[in-house]
Structure formats: structure tokens, C-alpha cells
N, C-alpha and C positions, 0 to 999 in steps of 0.2 A: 077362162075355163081352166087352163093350166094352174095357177096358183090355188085355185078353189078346191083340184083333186088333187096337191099335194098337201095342202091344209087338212084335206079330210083323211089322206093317208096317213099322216102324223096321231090322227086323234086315233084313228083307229087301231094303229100299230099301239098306241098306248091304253087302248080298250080294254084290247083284247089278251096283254097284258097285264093291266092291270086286272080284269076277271075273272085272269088263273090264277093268278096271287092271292086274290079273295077267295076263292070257291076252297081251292086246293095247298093252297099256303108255300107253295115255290114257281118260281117263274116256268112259263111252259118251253116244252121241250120239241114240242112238235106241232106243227100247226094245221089241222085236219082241212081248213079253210080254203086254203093259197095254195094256187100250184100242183095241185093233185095231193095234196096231203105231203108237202115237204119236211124236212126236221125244220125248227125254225134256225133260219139265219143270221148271222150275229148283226146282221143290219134288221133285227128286230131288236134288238138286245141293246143297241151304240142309237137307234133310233129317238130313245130317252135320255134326255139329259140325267146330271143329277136333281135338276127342280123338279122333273116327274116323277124318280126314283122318291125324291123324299116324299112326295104326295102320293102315290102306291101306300108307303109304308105307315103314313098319318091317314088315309083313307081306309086302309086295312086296322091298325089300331081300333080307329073309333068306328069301324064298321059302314063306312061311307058306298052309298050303292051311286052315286051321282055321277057317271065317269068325266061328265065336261066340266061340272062344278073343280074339281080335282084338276084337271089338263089345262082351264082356264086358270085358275088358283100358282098351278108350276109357270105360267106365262108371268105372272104379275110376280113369281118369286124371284125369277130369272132378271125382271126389269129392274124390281128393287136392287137386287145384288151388284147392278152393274151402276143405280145410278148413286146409292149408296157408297161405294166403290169409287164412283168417279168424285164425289164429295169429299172423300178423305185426301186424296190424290192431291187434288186442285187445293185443297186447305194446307197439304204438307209445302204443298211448292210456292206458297206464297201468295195464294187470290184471297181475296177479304171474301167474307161474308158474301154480301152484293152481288162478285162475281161469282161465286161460286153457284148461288141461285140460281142466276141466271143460263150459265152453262148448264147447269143440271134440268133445268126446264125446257132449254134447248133441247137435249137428250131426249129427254121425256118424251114432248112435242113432237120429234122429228122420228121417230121409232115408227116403222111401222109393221105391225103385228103380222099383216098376211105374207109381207116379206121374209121376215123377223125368221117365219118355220122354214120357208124355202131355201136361205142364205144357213140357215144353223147356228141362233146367234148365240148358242150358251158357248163358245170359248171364249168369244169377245165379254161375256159380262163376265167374267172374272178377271181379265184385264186390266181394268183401273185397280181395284185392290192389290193385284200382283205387284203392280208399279208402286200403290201407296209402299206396301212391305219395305220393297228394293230401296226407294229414296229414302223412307224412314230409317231402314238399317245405316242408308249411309251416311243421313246426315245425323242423325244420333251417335251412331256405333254401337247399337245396342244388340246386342246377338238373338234375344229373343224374337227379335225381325227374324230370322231366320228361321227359327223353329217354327215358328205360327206360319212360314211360307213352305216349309219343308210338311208339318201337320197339311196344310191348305192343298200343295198339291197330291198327297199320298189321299188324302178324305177323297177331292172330288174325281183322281182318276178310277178310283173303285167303283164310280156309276156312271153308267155310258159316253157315248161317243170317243170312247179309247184309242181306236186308230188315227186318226188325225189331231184330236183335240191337245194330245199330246205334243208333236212338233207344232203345232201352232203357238203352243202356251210355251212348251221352251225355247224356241225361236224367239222371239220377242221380248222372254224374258231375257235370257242372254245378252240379244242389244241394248235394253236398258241396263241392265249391269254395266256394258263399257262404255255407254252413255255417263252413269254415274258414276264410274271410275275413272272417266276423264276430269269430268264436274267435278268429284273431290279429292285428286290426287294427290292431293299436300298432307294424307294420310303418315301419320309419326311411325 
């Protein structure tokens, strides 16, 4: 019962959102609904990742009235991202082809959706990409790693989950950095 009403508080939270964006064409500012008519919260606001943020804004383009179609749509954006992500990763460090499937299937297979909104998984799926970046810059030296990681984090901290998502993602990145910096120290 628990997982089922935070699942449907997620959809909703993105509903109701997404149908002041369409109607009215800026996110809403007050939510007559919740709580006796409160301003909204910015845990209405960090409630969306940037997968539903960019489905909002491709729903609203072409006028999409379907709000699950949309929220369902941001779910399989977010799985791509991460297992996409984890394919480049595993291809930088060294797994052939084969393995690389196979962990990524793994992924795939072991995800599971109704946890997926409970746990909050959009910081983790841009994790493996962040890593590919990090090891690519180091084992290359190529700086444009950097800017496409510098671009990557400035894009997606501009749509939700801003308070935490942010020391999560530079937490982790940080340790693979000195992870990588022991890995290639023989740097000229």
C-alpha cells in the first residue's frame, strides 16, 4: 500500500504540474489542492526530475493532454540515460562488447520501477555517464571531457531534485576523480 501511494503521489505531483504548464504556460505557484491552499513547495518543484521536466516541455510543444503517457515516457527516459551511460562506461574501461550487454541487461532486468520513484533514481542514472566523462578525460587527456561534464552538470542541475541531487553527484564524482588520479598518475 505504501509504495502504490508514493507512486501515485509522484504522478500527481507531476500532473498537476504539468497542467499549469499547459493551461497557463509557467509552473504553478500555488496549489489551491494540498493543505488548505499552500504556496507550492519546492518539494513540488525537486519532485520532477529533469526526465519529467523535459517531457512537460515536449508535451507542452506538441500539445500532449496524456499526463501518464508523458510521466511513463520521463520513466523510460531516465532508464535509457543511465543504461546508455553505463554502456559507455563499461566500453571506456575495458569490457568487450558481450560483457558489456550483458551488464546492461542486467541493469535493465533488475530495475525495478515501483522502487525506482520511492528510492529517487534520477541522480544514479546520470552516474555512469559522469564516470564515462571522468575516465575518458583521464585516459585520453582530452579537455573537451570536461566541458561536456561541466555543460552536463550545469543543464541538468537546472531541473529538479536540486537539493540533494547535487552532493550526491559531486560526491561520487569527486571520488572517482581520485580514484582516476591514482589510476593515472604517471601524468607528464
Amino acid at each position: 500500500v505504501s509504495q502504490s501511494r508514493y507512486r501515485l503521489h509522484n504522478f500527481q505531483t507531476f500532473s498537476y504540474i504539468y497542467s499549469s504548464f499547459q493551461l497557463f504556460g509557467e509552473f504553478p505557484v500555488w496549489n489551491p489542492y494540498m493543505a488548505f491552499g499552500q504556496t507550492t513547495s519546492l518539494y513540488d518543484l525537486y519532485a520532477n526530475g529533469p526526465a519529467q521536466f523535459l517531457m512537460m516541455i515536449l508535451g507542452k510543444l506538441f500539445s500532449c493532454g496524456h499526463d501518464l503517457f508523458l510521466f511513463t515516457s520521463s520513466l523510460v527516459i531516465e532508464h535509457f540515460v543511465f543504461v546508455f551511460g553505463l554502456g559507455l562506461f563499461l566500453t571506456e574501461i575495458g569490457l568487450t562488447r558481450l560483457e558489456t550487454f550483458f551488464v546492461c541487461t542486467a541493469m535493465t532486468l533488475a530495475t525495478d520501477y515501483s522502487v525506482q520513484l520511492d528510492l529517487n533514481y534520477d541522480p544514479y542514472t546520470m552516474l555512469p555517464f559522469i564516470f564515462w566523462l571522468i575516465t575518458s578525460f583521464f585516459k585520453k587527456r582530452d579537455p573537451r571531457k570536461l566541458g561536456i561534464l561541466a555543460l552536463f552538470f550545469s543543464t541538468f542541475i537546472l531541473f529538479g531534485r536540486v537539493p540533494y541531487m547535487i552532493v550526491i553527484l559531486v560526491y561520487f564524482s569527486l571520488l572517482w576523480v581520485g580514484i582516476m588520479f591514482l589510476v593515472y598518475r604517471d601524468w607528464e
